[in-house]
N, C-alpha and C positions, 0 to 999 in steps of 0.2 A: 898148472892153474886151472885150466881146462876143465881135468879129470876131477878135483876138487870142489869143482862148484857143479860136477854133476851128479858127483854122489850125495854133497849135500842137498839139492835140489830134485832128486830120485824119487820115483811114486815112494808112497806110504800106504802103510793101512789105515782103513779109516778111524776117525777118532783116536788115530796114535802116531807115537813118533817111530814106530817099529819101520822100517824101509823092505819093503817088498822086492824080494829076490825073482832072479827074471823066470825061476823053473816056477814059482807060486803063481807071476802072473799066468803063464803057460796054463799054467792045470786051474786054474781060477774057472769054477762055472760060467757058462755063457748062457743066459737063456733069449729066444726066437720068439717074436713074434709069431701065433698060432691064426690066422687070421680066420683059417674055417670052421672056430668055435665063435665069430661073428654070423655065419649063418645059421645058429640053432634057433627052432622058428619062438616065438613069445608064448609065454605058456598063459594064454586068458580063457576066459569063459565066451560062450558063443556069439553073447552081444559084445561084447568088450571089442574079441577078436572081430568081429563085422565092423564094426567103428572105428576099428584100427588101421583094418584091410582099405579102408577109402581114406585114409590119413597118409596110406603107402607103407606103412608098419607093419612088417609080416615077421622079421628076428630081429635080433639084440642088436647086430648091424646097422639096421634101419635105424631101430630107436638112440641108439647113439649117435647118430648123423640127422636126427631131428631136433635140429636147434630150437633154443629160447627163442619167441617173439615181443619180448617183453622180459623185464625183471619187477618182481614187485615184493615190498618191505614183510621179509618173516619175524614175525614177535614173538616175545616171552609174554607168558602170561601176565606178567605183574606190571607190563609194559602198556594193555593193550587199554583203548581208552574208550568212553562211551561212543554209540554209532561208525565208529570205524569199520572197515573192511577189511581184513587180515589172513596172512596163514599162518599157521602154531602147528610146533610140533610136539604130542602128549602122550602120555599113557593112560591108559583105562583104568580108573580105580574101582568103578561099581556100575552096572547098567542096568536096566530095568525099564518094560514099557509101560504107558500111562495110557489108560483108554480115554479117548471123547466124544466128548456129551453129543458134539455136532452129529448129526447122521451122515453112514456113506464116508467118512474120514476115518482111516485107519488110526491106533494107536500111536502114540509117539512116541518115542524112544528118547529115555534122557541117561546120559552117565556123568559120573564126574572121571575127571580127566587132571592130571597134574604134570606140570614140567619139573625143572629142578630151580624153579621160582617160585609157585603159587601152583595154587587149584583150582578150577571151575566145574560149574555145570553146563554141559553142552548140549543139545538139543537135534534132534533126526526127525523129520516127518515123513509119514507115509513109506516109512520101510520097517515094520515092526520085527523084519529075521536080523535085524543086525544083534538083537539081543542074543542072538545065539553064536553070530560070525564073531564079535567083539568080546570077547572074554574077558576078564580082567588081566593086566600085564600085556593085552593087547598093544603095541604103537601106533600110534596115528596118524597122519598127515589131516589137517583140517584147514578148509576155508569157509571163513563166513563173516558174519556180522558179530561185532561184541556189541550185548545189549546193556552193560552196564550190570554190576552185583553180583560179579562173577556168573555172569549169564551170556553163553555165546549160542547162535544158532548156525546151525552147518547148513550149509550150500554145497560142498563139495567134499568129500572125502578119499581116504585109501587107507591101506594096510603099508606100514613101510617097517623093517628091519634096522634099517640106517639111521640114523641120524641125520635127516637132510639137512638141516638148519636149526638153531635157536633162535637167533633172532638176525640181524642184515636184512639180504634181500637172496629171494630165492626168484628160482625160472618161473615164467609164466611159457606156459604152450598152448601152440593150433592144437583145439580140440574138437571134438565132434560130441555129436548125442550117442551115448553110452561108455564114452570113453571121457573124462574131465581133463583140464588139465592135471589137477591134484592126483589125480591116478598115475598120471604120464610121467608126474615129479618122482610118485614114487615108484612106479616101474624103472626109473631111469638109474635112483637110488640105490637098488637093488642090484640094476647091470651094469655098477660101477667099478665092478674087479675085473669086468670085460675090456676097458680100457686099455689092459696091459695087451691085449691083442691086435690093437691096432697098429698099422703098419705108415712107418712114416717117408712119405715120397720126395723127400726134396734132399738134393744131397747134401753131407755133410758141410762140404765148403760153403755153401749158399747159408745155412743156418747159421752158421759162425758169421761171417760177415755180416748178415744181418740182424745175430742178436736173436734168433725168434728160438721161444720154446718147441719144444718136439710136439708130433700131431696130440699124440695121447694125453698131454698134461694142457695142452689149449683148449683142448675138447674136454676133460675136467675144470678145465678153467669158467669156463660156458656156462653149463652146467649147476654146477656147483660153491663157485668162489660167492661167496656171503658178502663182499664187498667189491664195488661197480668199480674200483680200476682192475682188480683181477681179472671179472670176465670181461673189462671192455681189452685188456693184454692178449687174452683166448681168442677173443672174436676178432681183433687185427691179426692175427697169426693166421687163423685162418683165411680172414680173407685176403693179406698176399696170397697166398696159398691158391687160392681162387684165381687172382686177376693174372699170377704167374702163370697157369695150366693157359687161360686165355691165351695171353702175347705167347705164349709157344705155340700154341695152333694157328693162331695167325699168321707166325713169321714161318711156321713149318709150310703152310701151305706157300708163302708165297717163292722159298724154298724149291718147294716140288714143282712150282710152275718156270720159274728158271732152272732148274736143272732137266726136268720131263718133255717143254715146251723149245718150238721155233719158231723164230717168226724173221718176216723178209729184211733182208739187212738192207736202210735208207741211207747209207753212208756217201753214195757219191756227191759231188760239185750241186753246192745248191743253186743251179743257173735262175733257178725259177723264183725260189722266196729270199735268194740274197738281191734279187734284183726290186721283187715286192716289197721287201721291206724296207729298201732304199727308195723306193721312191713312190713305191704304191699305193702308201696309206694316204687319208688324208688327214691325219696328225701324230701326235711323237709319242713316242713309244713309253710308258713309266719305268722307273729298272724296274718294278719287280715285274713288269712283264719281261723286260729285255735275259735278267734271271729264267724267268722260266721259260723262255725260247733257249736258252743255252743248255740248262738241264735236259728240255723234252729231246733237241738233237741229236745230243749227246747219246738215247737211251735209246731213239730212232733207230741207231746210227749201226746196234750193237744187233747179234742174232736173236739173242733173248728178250722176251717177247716185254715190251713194259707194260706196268700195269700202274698208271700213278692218277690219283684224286687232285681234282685242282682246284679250288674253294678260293671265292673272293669276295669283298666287298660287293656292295651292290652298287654297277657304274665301273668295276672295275677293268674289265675288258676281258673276260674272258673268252669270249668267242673269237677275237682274234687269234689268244694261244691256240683254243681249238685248230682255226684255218692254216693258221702255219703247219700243226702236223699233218693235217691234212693236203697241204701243199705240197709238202716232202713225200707224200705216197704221188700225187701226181709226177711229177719230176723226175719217177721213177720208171715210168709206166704202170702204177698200178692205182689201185681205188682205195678210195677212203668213203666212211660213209658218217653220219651226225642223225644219230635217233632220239626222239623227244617222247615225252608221254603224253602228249595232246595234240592233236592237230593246229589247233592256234598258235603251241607255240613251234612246231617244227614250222608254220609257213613263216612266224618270224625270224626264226633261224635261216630259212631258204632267202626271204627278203635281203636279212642282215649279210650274207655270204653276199649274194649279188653285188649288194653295194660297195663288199670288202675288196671282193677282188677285181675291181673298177677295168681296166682294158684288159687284162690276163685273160691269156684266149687258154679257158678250162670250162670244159663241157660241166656242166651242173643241171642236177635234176631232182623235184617232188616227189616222191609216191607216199599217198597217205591211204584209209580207209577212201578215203573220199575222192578221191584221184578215178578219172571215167575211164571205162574199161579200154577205150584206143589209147589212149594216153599212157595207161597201163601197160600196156602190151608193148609198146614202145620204148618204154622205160625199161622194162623187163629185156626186152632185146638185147638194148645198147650197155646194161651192165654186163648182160650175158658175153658180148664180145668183144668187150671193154673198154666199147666207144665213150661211153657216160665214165668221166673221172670222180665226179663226185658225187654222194648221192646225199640226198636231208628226207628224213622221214619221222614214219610212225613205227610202232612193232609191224607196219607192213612191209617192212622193211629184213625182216626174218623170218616169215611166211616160207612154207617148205618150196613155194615154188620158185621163189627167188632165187637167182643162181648171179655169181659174180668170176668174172676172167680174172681177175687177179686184185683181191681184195689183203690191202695190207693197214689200215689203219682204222678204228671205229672208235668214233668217240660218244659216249652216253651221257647224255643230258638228264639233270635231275635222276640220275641211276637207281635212287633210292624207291622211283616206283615203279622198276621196273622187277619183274621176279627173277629168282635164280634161274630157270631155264628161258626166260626169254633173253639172260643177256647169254649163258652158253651157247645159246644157237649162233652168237654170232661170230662165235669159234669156229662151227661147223661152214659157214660159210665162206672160210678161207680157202686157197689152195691145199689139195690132200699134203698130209705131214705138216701143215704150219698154221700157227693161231695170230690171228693179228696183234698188230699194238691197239693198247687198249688204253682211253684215256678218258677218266673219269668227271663228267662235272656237275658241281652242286653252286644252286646262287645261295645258299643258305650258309653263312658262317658256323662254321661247326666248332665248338669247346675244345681243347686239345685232348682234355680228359675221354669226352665220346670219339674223338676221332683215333683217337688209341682201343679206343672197346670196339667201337663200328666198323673200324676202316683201318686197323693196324695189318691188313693183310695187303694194300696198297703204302706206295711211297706217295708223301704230300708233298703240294704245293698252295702256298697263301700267296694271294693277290690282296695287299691291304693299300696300295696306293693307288690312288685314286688319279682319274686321269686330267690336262688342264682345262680349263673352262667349268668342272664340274660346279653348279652352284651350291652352297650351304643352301639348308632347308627346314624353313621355320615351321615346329610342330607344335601345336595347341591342343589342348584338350576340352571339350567342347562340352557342355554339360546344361540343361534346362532348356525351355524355349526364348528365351529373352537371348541365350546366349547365340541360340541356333538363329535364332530373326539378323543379330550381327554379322553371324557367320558367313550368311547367306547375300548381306551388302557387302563384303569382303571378297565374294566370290563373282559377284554381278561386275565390280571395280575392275578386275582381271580381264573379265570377260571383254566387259566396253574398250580396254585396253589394245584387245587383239590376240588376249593367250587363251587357250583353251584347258577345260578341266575334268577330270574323271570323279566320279560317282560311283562307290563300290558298295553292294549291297551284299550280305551273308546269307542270302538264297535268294532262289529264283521267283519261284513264284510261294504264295502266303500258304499254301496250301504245303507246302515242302516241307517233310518233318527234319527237324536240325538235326545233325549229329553230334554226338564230344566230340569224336573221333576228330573232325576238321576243325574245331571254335574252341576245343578244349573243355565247355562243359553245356548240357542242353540246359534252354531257355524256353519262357511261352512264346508260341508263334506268335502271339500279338503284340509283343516289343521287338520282331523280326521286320526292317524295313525291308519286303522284298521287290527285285530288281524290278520287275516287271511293273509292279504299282508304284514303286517308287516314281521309275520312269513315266509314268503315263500323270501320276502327281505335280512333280516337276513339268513337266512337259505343257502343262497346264494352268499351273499357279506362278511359284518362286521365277521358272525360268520361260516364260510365256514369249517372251520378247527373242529370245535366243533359237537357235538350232541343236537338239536333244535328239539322239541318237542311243538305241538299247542293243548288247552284247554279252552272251550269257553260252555255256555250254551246250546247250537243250536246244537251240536254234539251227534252222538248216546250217546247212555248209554256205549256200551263196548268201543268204542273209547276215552272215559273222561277215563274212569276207567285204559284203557292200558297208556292213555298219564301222567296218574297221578301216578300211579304204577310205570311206567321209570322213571320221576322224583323223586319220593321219594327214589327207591333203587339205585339211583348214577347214571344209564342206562342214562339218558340224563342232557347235561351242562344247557340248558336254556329252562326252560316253558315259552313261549309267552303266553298271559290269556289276557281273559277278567277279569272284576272285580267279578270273579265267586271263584277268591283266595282269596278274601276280607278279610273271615275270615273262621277260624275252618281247616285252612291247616297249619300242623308241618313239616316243614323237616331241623332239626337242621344242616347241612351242609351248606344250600342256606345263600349266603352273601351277597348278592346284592339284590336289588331292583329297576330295572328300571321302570317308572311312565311314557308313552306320555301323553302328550297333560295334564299335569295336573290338569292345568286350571279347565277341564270340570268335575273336579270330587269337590264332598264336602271336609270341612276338616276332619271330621271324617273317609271317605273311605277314604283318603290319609294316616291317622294316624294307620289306620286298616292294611292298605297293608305293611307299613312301617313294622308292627309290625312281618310280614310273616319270617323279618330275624332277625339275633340278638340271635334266640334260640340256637346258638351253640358255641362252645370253641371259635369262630373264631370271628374279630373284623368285624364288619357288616357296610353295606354302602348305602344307600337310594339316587337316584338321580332324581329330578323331573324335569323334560323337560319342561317348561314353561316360556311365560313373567317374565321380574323381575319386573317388575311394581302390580305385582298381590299381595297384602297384605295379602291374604290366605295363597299365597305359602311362601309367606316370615315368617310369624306364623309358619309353619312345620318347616323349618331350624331356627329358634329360640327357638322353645320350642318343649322338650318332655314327658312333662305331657299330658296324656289325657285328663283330668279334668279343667287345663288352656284353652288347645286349644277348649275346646265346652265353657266355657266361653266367649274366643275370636269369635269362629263361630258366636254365638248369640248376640254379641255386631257389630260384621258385618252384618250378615241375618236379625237382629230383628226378631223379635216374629213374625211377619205377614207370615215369609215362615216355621215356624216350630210350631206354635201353632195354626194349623188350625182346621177345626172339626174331634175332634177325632175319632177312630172305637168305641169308644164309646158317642159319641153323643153329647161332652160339644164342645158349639161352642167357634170363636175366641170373643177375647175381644174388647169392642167397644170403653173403656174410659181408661181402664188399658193400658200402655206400659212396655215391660219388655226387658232387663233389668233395664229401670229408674226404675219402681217400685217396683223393688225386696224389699226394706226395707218395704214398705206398703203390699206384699205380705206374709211376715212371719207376721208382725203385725196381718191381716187378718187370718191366719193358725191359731195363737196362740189364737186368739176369738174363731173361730168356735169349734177348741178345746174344751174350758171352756165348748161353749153350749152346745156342744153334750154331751160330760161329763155327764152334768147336768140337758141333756131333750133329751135324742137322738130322740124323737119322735116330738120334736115342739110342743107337748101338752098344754106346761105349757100358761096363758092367755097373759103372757108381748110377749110371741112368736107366737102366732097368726097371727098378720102383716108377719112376717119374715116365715111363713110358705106360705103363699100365693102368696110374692113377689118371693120365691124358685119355687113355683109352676108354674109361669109365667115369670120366666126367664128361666127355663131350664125344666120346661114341663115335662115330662115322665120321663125324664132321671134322675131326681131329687131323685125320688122313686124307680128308678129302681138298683136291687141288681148286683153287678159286676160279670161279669162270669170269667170263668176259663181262 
């Protein structure tokens, strides 16, 4: 029965019922992919090729790998309608130039032009040789205007052999001055039998399972398909494609860092943090911290060196997971260290530890830029012979002259602004042969989507539960002066109460030119309430009666230190701030939160500042001074999840303002879109998975292609192991 259903079921030859005997398939041609007839260079003319050459277009290669930026609708003539904007594809039936009367304007040049619908006359200014390039029986590619009465005028033109289109939608392309799109269409036209030379990198099982066409027919697809489910089929093949080559350099390097890397094993009796966190805190632990003390231990515990992101709600505690790992380096005899990107907030981190580890006799110490040179020097000593257990700093902190007795655990705060080599140094300042554990943290809830593009080279952990006492927190959105004169009796009511409130302004002083960069997008400085005049405003008017205290990055070091000192021990009602209280500032009394100009900040620093009240007995109140028209601001007073609102940020921002080239080196996406393709993104995670798994080196022969195609999509970076 067997053998019966496999001879009926035996190849065939195509288009027959003939069955192909096993010597024909044998001798049956095979044709190769030629890939190095992709680098024969573009045959243009000297401007063309100059305008090509800063497009990055230098061979057929290139120009096939220069995707559409756009698709736009190609007509038949008989189709096209008055004032439209179109491309048609024609032939030349007659041409001839027209002189004019104007002075100093060249001839124009008119032909008629016909598809295998209709005829027109079409129209060229100011290039009167095309009467000689354009011959009759000529092809055309033409973009322009239809003027009506079979009358079109060219804007764009080329020479094409193909047949790009009748009518659908054809590619629109980045062009440059002397190069059009229309040209690019049909140079692309023309290098479409080049196709067959492309080499497809993904191996076969992975195609099969997921259904995706081979490289060369999605890149025809692109290109070419007249209708927008075709190339949108091409442009998701590719970009799996894309976000696959990603999640294998990511998990390859993290890969190379456990297999290449050591680091000190924390495995013994935790006399010190089993007894801490039995009785040391002064409140109860949520699981998912109690969760991620069990994981971190666990990865402590082990030779290989951990490298994991710990991302929470705002309030959710993570400095405490920090202290515990950091505890387990002490316990051991060795150091841990906690590096911040600002001095304000490493002294709240230095603050927050003090308090955490309440009688535990563990040496703890500062160094920042601002830390006095005996101070200095003393600090430097006692890490040097590893008197100091633990250190809380700045990047002063990995200064070459820093030296550590036996440094086995660092954790980075907000890491993300720190550079690639400032957080590798802090590899270097392990004992020789071993890199410490390395523990990542952001107060910023991150999408899962970016957190697979950004940080798929670290293991995660989410903190989404919030710790008890935490208060809910009433957000308004604050809009005109009638509203602002309320707001401000609302704020007065608190005050007389006995709570205190923050005032954050989006610069410092009026004179300070905005950034996007930090507000997302520039404003006039004269709707910029800045800190300075604010405070000195307030100070004077709204809150005349009260105690008004100003804190900003620009101010000495003792001046932050006293203005943040009077606010934390009751001494003053309102801190006026820049966004320098973003995060890592406690002062469980403050119930208010007043936001200008909210507009100019992201949603995550809105969701951050918010987060500054709420920590105390008292019911807490966020007010943000902005447009209501702004759908950001409206996101904050709708939702109080972290993790919604960075969902919502990136369904606003798109990928383009937040997945640009990391300080790690992986550039943006060119065919991927996120969050459309977050489902193709995990699909993508969950392959590279398998392979690494199952080849972390690309050795195996079916992975050959797919090591090479790694190697020239992302270069160096591909191979290179993740630092600290």
């Amino acid at each position: 029965m067997t053998t019966t259903i496999i001879e009926a079921t035996g190849p065939r030859a195509f288009a027959s019922r003939d069955r192909l005997e096993r010597a024909a398939l044998l001798g049956a041609p095979v044709r190769w992919p030629r890939p190095s007839l992709l680098a024969a260079p573009l045959e243009l003319g000297p401007k063309a090729a100059e305008a090509a050459a800063g497009l990055g277009l230098s061979t057929v290669g290139d120009l096939l790998e220069h995707l559409p930026r756009a698709r736009r609708e190609a007509r038949s003539i008989d189709a096209l309608q008055p004032g439209e904007t179109a491309t048609v594809v024609a032939e030349v039936r007659a041409i001839a130039g027209r002189p004019v009367r104007r002075r100093g304007m060249r001839p124009l040049v008119e032909a008629t032009v016909s598809d295998d619908t209709a005829t027109m006359k079409v129209t060229f200014f100011n290039q009167p040789w095309l009467v000689d390039r354009y011959r009759p029986g000529t092809r055309l590619v033409l973009h322009g205007k239809y003027a009506g009465r079979a009358s079109f005028r060219v804007s764009h033109h080329a020479v094409t052999e193909e047949a790009v289109a009748g009518h659908g939608e054809v590619s629109h392309y980045a062009a440059s001055v002397g190069l059009s799109s229309t040209q690019i269409l049909a140079l692309m036209a023309g290098a479409r039998d080049r196709l067959d030379e492309v080499v497809e990198p993904l191996p076969g099982r992975l195609r099969a399972g997921e259904r995706l066409a081979d490289r060369p027919g999605a890149l025809a697809a692109v290109h070419f398909a007249e209708l927008p489910a075709e190339a949108e089929a091409g442009r998701r093949r590719l970009a799996f494609e894309e976000l696959f080559l990603t999640q294998l350099a990511l998990l390859h390097r993290r890969a190379r860092r456990r297999a290449d890397a050591t680091a000190t094993s924390l495995g013994d009796e935790p006399w010190l943090t089993g007894r801490w966190l039995a009785g040391g805190l002064p409140f109860e632990l949520t699981g998912d911290q109690r969760a991620a003390i069990e994981t971190i231990g666990g990865e402590l515990a082990g030779a290989r060196p951990m490298q994991r992101l710990l991302m929470g709600e705002v309030g959710s505690g993570k400095t405490v997971i920090a202290l515990y790992a950091m505890l387990r380096a002490a316990e051991h005899g060795r150091q841990a260290v906690l590096m911040a990107p600002t001095e304000t907030l490493a002294e709240q981190h230095f603050a927050a530890i003090q308090r955490l580890i309440g009688a535990e006799n563990v040496t703890l110490g500062l160094l920042t830029g601002s830390t006095p040179a005996a101070r200095r020097a003393d600090i430097l000593a006692k890490l040097g012979s590893g008197e100091l257990a633990l250190a809380v700093g700045t990047h002063a902190l990995i200064e070459p002259g820093v030296a550590f007795a036996g440094l086995a655990v660092a954790v980075v705060d907000e890491q993300h602004r720190f550079g690639v080599r400032q957080r590798a140094a802090l590899d270097a300042k392990a004992p020789a042969g071993l890199v410490p554990h390395v523990l990542h943290m952001t107060a910023t809830p991150i999408p899962r989507t970016l957190a697979l593009c950004q940080h798929g080279d670290l293991d995660q952990t989410r903190l989404r539960e919030l710790p008890r006492g935490r208060r809910p927190i009433d957000t308004h959105l604050i809009s005109g002066e009638r509203e602002r004169a309320r707001a401000y009796e609302r704020i007065r009511e608190e005050l007389r109460g006995g709570r205190q409130a923050f005032v954050v302004c989006p610069l410092v002083e009026e004179a300070e030119e905005p950034g996007a960069g930090s507000w997302g997008r520039a404003a006039s400085l004269a709707e910029a309430r800045a800190a300075t005049v604010e405070f000195e405003r307030l100070a004077a008017g709204e809150f005349a009666d009260f105690r008004v205290v100003l804190l900003h990055g620009q101010m000495h070091h003792r001046d932050k230190q006293a203005a943040m000192a009077a606010f934390a021990g009751g001494e003053a009602d309102i801190l006026v701030a820049s966004s320098v209280v973003e995060v890592g500032i406690d002062v469980p009394n403050a119930s208010v939160m007043v936001v200008e100009n909210a507009e100019r900040f992201g949603i995550s620093q809105l969701h951050q500042l918010r987060g500054r009240v709420g920590r105390g007995e008292h019911p807490s109140l966020c007010l943000l001074f902005g447009p209501k028209s702004s759908p950001r601001l409206r996101a904050l007073v709708d939702h109080a999840d972290g993790f919604a609102l960075a969902e919502i940020d990136l369904a606003l921002r798109r990928e383009g303002e937040l997945i640009g080239t990391r300080q790690s080196g992986i550039s943006q996406f060119r065919t991927a879109r996120l969050p459309e393709d977050g489902e193709l993104l995990e699909r993508a995670r969950g392959w590279a998975e398998r392979v690494i798994a199952a080849d972390p080196d690309l050795s195996a022969p079916e992975h050959a292609l797919l090591a090479l195609a790694l190697a020239a999509a992302l270069g160096e970076e591909a191979d290179r192991p993740i630092a600290a």
